[in-house]
CHARMM internal coordinates of N, CA and C (Angstrom, degrees):
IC EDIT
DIST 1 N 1 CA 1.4423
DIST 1 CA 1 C 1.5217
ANGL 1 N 1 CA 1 C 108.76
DIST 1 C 2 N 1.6442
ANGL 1 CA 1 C 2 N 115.17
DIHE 1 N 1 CA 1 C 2 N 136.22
DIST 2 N 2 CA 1.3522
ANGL 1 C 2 N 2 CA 97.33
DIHE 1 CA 1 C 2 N 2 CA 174.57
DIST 2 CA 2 C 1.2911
ANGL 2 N 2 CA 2 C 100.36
DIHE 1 C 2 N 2 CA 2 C -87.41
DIST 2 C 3 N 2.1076
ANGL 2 CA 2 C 3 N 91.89
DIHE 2 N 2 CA 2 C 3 N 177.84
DIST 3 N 3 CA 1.6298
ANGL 2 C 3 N 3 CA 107.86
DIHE 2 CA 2 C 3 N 3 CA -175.31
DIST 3 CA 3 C 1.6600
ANGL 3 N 3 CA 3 C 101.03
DIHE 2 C 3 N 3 CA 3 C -55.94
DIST 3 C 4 N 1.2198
ANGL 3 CA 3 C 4 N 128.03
DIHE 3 N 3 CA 3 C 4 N -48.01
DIST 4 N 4 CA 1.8911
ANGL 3 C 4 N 4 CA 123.29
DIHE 3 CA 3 C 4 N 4 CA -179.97
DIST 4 CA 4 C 1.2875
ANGL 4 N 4 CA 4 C 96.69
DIHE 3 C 4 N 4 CA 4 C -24.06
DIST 4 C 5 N 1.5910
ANGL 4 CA 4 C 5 N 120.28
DIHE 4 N 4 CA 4 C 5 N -69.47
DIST 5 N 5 CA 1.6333
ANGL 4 C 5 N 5 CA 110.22
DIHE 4 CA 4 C 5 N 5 CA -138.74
DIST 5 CA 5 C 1.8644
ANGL 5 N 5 CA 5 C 89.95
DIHE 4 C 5 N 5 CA 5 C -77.02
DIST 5 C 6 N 1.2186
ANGL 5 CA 5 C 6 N 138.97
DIHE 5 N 5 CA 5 C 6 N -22.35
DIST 6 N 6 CA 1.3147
ANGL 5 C 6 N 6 CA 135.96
DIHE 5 CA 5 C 6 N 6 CA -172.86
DIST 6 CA 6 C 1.9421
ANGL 6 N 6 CA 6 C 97.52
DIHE 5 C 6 N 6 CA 6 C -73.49
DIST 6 C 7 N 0.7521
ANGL 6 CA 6 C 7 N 119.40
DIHE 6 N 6 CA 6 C 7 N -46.67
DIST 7 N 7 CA 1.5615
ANGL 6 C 7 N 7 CA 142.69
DIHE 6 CA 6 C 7 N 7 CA -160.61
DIST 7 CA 7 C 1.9801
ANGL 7 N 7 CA 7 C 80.08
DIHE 6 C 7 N 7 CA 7 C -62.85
DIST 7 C 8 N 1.8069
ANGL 7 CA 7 C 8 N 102.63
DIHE 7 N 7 CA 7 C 8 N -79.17
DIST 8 N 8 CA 1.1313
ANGL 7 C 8 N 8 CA 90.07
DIHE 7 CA 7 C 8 N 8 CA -162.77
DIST 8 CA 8 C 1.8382
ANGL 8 N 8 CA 8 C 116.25
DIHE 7 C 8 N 8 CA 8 C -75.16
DIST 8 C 9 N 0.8798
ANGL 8 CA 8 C 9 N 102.99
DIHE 8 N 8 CA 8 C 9 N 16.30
DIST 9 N 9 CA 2.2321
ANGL 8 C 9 N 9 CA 100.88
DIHE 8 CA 8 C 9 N 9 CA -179.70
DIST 9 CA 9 C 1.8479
ANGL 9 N 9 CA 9 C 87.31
DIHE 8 C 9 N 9 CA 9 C -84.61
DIST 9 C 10 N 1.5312
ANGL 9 CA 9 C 10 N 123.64
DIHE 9 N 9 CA 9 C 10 N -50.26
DIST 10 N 10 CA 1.1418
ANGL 9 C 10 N 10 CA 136.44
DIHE 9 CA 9 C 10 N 10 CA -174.47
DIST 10 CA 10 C 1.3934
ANGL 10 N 10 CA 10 C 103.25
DIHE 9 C 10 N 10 CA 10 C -26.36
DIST 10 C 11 N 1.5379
ANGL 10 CA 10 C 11 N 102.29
DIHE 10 N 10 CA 10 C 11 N -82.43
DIST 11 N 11 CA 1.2569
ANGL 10 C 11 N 11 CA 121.29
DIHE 10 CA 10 C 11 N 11 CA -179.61
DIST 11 CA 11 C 1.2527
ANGL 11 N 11 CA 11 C 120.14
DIHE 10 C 11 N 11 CA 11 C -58.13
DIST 11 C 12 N 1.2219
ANGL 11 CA 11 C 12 N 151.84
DIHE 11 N 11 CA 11 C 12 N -42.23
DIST 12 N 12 CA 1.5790
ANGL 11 C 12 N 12 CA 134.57
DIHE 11 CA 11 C 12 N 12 CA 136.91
DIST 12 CA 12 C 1.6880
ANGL 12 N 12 CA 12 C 132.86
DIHE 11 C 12 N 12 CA 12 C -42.40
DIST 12 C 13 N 1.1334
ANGL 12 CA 12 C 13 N 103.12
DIHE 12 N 12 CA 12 C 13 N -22.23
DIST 13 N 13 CA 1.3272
ANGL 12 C 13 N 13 CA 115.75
DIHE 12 CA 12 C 13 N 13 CA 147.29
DIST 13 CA 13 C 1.6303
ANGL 13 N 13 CA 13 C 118.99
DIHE 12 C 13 N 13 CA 13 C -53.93
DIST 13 C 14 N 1.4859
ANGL 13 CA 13 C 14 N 98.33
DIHE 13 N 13 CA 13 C 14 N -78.19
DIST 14 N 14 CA 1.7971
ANGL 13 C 14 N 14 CA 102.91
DIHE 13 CA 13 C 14 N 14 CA -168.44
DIST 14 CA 14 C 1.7759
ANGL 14 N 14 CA 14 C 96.76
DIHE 13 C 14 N 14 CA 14 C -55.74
DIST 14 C 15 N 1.4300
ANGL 14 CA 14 C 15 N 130.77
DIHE 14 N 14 CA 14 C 15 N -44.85
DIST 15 N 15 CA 1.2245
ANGL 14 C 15 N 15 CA 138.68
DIHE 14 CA 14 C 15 N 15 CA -169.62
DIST 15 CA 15 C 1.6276
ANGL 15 N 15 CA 15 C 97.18
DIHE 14 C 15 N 15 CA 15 C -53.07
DIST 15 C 16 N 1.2708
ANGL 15 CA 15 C 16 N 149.71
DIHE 15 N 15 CA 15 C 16 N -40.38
DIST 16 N 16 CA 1.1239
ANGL 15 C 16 N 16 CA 152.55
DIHE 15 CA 15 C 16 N 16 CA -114.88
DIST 16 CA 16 C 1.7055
ANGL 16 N 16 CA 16 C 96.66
DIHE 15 C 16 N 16 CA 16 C -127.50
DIST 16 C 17 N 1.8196
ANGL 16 CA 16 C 17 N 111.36
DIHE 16 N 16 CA 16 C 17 N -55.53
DIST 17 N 17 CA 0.9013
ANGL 16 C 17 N 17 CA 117.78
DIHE 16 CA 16 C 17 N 17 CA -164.12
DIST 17 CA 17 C 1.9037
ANGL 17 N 17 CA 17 C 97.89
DIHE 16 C 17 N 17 CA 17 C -83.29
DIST 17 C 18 N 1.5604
ANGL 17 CA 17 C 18 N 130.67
DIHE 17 N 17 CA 17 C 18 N -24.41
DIST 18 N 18 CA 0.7526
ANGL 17 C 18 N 18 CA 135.10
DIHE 17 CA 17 C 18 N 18 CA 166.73
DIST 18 CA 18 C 1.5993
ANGL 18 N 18 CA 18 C 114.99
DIHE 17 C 18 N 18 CA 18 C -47.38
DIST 18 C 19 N 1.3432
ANGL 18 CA 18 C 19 N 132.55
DIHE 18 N 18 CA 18 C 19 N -60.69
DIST 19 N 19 CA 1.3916
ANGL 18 C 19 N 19 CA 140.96
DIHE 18 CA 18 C 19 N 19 CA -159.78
DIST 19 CA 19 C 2.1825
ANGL 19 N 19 CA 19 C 91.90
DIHE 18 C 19 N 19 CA 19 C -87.24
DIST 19 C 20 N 0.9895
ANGL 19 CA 19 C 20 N 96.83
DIHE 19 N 19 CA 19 C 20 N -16.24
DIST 20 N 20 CA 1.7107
ANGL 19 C 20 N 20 CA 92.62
DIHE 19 CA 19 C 20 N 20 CA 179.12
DIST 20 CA 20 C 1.7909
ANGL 20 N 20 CA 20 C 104.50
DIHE 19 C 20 N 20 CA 20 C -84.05
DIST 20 C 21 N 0.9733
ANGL 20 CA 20 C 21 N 97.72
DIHE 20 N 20 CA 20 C 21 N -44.83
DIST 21 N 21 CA 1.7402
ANGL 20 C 21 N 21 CA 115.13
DIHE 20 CA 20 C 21 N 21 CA 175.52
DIST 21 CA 21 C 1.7892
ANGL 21 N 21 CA 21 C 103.19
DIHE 20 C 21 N 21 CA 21 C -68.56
DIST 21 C 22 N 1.0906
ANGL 21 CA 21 C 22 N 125.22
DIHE 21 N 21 CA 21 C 22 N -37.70
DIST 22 N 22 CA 1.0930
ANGL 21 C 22 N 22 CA 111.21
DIHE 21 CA 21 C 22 N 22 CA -164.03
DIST 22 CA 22 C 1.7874
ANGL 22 N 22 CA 22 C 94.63
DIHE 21 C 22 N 22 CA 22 C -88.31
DIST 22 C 23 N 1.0028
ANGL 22 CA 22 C 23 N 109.17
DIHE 22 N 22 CA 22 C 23 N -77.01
DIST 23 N 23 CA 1.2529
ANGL 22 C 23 N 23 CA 126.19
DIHE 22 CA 22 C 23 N 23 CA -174.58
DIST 23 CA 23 C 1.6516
ANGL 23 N 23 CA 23 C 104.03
DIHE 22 C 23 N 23 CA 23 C -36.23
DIST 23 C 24 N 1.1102
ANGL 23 CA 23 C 24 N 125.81
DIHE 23 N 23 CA 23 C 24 N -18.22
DIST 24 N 24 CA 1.9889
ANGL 23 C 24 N 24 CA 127.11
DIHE 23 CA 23 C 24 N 24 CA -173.70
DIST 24 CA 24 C 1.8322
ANGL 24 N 24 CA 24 C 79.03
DIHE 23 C 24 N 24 CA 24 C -96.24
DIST 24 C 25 N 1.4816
ANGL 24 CA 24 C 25 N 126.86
DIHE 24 N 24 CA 24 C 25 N -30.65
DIST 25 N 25 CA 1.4879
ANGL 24 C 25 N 25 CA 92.46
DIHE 24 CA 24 C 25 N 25 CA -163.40
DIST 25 CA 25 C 1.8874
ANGL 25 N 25 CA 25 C 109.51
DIHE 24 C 25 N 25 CA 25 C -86.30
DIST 25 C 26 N 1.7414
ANGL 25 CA 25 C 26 N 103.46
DIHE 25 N 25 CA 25 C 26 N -25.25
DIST 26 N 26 CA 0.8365
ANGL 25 C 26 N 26 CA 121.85
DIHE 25 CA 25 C 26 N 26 CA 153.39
DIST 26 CA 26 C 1.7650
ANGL 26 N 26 CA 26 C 140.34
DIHE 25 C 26 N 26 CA 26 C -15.07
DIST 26 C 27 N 1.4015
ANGL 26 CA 26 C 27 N 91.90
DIHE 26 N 26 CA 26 C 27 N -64.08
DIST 27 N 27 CA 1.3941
ANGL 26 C 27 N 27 CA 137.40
DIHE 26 CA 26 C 27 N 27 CA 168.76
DIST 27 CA 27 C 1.7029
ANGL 27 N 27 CA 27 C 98.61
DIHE 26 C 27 N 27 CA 27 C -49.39
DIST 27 C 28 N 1.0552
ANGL 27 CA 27 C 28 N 97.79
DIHE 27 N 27 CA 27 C 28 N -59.71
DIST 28 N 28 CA 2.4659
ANGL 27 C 28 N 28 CA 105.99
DIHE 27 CA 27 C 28 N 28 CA -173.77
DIST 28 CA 28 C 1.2325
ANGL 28 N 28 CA 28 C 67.58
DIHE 27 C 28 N 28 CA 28 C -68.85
DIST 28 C 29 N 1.1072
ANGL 28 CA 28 C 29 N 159.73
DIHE 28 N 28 CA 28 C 29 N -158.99
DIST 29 N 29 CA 1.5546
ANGL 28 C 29 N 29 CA 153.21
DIHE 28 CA 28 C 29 N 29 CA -45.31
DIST 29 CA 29 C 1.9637
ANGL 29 N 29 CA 29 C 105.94
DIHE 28 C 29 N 29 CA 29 C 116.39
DIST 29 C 30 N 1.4541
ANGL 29 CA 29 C 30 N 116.70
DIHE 29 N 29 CA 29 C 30 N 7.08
DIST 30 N 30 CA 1.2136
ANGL 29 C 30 N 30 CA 119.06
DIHE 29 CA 29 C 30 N 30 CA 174.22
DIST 30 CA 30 C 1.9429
ANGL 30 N 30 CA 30 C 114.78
DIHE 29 C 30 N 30 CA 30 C -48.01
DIST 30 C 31 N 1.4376
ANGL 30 CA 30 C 31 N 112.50
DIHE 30 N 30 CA 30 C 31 N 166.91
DIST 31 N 31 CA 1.0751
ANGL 30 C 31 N 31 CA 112.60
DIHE 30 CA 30 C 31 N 31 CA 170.96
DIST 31 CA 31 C 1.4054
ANGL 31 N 31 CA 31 C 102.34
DIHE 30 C 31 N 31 CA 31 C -100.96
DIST 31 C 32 N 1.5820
ANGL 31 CA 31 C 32 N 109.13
DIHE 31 N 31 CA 31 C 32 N 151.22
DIST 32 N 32 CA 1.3613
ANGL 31 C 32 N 32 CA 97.79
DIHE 31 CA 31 C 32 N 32 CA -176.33
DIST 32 CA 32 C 1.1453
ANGL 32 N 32 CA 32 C 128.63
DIHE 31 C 32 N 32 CA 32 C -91.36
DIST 32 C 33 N 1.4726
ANGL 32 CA 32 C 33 N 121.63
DIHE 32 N 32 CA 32 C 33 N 1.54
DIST 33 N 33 CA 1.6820
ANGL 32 C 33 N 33 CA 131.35
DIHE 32 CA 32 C 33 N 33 CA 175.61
DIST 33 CA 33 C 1.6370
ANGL 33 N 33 CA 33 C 88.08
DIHE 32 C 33 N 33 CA 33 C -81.51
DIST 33 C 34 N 1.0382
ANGL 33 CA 33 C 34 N 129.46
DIHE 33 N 33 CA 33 C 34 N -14.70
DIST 34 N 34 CA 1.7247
ANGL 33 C 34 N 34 CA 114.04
DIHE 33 CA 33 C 34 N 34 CA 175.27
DIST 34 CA 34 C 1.4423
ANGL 34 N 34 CA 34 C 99.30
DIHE 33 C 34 N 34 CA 34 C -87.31
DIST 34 C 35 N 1.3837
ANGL 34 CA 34 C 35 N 116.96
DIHE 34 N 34 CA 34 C 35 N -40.14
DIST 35 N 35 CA 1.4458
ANGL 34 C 35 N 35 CA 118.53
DIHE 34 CA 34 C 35 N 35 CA -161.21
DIST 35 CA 35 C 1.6915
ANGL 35 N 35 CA 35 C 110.34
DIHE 34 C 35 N 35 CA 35 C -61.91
DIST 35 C 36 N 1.7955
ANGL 35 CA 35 C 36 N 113.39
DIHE 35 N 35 CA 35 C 36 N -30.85
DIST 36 N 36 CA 1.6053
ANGL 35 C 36 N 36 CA 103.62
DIHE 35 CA 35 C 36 N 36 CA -154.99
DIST 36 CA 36 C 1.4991
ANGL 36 N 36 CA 36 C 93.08
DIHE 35 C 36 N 36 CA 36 C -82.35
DIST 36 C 37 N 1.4889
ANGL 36 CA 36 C 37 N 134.43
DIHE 36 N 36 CA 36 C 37 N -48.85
DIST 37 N 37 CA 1.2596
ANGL 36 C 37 N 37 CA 111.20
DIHE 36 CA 36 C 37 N 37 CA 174.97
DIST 37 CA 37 C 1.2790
ANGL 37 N 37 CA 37 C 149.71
DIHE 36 C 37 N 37 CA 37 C -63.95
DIST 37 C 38 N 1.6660
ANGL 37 CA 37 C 38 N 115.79
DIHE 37 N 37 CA 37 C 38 N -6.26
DIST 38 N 38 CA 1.6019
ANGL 37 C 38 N 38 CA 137.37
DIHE 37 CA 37 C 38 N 38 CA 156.98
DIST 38 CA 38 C 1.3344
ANGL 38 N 38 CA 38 C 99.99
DIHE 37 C 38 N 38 CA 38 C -58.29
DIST 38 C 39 N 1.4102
ANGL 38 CA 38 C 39 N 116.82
DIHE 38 N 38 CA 38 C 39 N -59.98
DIST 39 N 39 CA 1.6472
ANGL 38 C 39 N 39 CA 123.07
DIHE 38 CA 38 C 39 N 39 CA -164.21
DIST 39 CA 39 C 1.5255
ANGL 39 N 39 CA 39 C 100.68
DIHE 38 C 39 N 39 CA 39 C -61.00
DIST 39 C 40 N 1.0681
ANGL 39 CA 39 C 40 N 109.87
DIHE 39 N 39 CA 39 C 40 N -43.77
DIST 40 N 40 CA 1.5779
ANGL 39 C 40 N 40 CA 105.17
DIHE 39 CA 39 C 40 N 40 CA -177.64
DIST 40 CA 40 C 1.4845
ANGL 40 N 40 CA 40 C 146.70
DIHE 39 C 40 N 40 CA 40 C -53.38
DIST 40 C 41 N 1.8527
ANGL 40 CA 40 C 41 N 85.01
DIHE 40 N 40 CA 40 C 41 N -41.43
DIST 41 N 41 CA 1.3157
ANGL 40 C 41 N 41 CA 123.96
DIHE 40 CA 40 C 41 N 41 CA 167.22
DIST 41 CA 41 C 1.8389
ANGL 41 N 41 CA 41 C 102.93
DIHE 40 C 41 N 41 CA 41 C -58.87
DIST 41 C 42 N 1.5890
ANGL 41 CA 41 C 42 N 100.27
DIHE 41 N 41 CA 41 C 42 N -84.45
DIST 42 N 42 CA 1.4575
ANGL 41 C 42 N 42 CA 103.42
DIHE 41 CA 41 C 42 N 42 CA 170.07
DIST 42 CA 42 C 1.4334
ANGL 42 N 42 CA 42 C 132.28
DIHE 41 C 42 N 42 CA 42 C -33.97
DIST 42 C 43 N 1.1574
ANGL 42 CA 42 C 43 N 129.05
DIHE 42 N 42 CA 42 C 43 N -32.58
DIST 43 N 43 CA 1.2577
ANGL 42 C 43 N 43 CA 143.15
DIHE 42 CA 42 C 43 N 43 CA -125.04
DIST 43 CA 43 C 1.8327
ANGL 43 N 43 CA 43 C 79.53
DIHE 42 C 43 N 43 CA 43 C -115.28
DIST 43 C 44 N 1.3609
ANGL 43 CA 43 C 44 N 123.41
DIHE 43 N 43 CA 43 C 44 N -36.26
DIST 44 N 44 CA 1.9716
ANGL 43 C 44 N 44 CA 139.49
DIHE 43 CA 43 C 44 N 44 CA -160.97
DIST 44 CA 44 C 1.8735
ANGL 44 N 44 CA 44 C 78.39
DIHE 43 C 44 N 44 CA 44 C -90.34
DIST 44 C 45 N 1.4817
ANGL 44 CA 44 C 45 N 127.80
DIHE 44 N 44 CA 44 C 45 N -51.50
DIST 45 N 45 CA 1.4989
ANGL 44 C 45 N 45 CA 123.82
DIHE 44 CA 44 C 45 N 45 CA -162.91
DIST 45 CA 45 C 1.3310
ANGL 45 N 45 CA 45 C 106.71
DIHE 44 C 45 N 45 CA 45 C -61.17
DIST 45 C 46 N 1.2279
ANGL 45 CA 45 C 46 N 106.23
DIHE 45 N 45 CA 45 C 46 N -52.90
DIST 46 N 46 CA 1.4706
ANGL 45 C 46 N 46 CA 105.47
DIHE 45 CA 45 C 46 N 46 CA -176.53
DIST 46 CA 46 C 1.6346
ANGL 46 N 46 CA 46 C 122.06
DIHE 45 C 46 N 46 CA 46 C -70.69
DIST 46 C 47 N 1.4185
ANGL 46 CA 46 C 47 N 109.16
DIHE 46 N 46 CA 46 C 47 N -51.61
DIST 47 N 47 CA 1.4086
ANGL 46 C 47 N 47 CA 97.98
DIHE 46 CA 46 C 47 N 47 CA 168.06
DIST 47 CA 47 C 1.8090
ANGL 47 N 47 CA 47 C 112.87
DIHE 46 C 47 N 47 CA 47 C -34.18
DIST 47 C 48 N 1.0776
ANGL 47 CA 47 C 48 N 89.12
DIHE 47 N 47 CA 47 C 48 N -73.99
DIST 48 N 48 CA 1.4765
ANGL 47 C 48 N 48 CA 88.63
DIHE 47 CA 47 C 48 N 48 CA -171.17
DIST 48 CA 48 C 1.2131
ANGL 48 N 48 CA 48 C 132.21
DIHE 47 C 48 N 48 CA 48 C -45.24
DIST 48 C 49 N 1.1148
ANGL 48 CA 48 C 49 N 106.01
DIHE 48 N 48 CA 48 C 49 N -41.47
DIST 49 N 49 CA 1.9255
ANGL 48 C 49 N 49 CA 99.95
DIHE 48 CA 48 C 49 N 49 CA 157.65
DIST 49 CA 49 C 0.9026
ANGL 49 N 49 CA 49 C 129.09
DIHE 48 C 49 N 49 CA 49 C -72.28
DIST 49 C 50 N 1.5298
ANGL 49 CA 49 C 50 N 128.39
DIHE 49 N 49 CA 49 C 50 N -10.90
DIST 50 N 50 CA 1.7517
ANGL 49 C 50 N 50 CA 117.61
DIHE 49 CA 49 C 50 N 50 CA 167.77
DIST 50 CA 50 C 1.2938
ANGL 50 N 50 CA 50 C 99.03
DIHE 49 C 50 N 50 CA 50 C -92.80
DIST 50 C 51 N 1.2052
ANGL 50 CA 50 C 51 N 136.38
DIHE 50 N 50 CA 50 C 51 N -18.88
DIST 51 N 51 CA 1.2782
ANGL 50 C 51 N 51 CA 138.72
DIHE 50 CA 50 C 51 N 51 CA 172.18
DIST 51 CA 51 C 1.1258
ANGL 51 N 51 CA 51 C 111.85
DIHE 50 C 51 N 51 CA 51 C -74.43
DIST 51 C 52 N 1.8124
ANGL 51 CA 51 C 52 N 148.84
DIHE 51 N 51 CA 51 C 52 N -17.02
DIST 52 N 52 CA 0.7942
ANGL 51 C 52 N 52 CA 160.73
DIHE 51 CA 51 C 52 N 52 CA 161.35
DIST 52 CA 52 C 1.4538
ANGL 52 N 52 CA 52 C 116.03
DIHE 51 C 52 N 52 CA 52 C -61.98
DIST 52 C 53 N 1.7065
ANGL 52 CA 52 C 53 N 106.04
DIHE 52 N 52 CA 52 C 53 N -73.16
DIST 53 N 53 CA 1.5680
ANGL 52 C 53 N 53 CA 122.61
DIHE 52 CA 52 C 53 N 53 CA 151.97
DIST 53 CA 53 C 1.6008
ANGL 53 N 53 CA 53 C 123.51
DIHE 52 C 53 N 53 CA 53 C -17.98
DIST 53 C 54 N 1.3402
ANGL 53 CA 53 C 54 N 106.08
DIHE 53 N 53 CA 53 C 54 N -67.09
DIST 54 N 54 CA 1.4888
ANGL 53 C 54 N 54 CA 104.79
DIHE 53 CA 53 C 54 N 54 CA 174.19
DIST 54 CA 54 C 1.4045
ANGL 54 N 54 CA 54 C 113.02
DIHE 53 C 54 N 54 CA 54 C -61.55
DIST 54 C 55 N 1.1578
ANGL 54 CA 54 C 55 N 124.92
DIHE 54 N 54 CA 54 C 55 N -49.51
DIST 55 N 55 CA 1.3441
ANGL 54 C 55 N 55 CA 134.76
DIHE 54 CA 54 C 55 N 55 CA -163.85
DIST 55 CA 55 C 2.1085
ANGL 55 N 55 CA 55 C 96.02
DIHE 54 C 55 N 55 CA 55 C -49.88
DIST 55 C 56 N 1.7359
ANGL 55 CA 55 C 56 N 103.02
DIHE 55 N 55 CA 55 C 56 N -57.71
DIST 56 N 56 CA 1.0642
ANGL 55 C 56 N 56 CA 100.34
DIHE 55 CA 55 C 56 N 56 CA -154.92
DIST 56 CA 56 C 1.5401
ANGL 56 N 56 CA 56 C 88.21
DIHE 55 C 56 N 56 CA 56 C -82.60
DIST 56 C 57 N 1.4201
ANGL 56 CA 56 C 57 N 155.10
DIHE 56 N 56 CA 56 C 57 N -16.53
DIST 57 N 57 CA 1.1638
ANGL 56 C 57 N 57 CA 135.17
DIHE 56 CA 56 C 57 N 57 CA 153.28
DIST 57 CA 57 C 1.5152
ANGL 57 N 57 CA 57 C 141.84
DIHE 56 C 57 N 57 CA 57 C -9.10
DIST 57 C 58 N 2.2092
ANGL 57 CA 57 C 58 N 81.98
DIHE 57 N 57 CA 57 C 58 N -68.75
DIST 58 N 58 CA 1.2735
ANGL 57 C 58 N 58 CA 118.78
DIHE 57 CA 57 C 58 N 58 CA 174.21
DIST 58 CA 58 C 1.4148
ANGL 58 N 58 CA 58 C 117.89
DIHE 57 C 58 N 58 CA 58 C -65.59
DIST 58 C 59 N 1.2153
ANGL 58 CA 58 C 59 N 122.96
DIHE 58 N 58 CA 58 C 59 N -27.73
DIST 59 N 59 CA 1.7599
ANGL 58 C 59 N 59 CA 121.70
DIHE 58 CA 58 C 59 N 59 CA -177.88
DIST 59 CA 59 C 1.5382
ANGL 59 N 59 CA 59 C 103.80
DIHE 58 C 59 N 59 CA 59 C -83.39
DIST 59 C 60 N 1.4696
ANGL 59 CA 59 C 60 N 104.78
DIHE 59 N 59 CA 59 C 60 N -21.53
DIST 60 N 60 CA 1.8175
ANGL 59 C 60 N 60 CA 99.02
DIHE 59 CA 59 C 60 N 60 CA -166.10
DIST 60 CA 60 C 1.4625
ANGL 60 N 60 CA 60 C 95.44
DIHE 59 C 60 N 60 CA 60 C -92.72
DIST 60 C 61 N 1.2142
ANGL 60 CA 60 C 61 N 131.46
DIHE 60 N 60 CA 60 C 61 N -24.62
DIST 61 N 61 CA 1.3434
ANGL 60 C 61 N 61 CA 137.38
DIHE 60 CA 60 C 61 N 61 CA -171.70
DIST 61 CA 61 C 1.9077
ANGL 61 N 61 CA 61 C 99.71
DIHE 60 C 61 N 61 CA 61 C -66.83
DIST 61 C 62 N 1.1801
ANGL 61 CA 61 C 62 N 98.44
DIHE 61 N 61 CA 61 C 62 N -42.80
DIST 62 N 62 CA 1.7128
ANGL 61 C 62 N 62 CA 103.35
DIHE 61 CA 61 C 62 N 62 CA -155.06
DIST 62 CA 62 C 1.6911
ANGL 62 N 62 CA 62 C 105.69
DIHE 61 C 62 N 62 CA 62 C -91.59
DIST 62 C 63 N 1.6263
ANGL 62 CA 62 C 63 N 108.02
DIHE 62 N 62 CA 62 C 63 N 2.11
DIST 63 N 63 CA 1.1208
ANGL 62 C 63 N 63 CA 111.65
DIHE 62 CA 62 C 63 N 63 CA 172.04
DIST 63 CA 63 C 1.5122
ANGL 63 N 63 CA 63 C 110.22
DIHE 62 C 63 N 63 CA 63 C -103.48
DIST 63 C 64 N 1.4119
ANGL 63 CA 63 C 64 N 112.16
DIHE 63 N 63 CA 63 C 64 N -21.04
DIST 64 N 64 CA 2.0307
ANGL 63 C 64 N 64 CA 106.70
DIHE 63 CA 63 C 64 N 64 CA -175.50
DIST 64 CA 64 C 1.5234
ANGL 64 N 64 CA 64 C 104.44
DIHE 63 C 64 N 64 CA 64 C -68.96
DIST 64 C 65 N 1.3144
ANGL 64 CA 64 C 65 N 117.21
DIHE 64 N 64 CA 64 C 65 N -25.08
DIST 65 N 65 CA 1.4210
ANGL 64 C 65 N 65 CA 113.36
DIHE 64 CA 64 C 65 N 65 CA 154.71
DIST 65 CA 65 C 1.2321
ANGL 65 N 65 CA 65 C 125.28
DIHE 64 C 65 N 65 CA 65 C 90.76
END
COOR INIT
IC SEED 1 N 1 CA 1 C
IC BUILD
């Protein structure tokens, strides 16, 4: 896979997990100048570990051969 398609899953990822995070804190009655930098924070953790996950899936998969 090239870096593009990793680059862009990322970013629909963080985009995805961002508006799920925001919008659930939303949801409690949060303020939202508290809400965008939690979501942001969270929103960079998670991408990256399912983006990580797959990534290292995909390399171990394409090496058992």
């Amino acid at each position: 896979m090239s870096p593009g398609f990793w680059i862009r899953r990322f970013l629909l990822l963080y985009l995805a997990a961002l508006l799920m995070i925001v919008g659930g804190q939303l949801l409690r009655g949060r303020a939202f100048d508290d809400v965008v930098g939690y979501g942001l924070f969270w929103a960079l953790v998670t991408a990256s570990v399912y983006t990580g996950a797959l990534f290292y899936r995909r390399a171990r998969c394409r090496h058992r051969g």
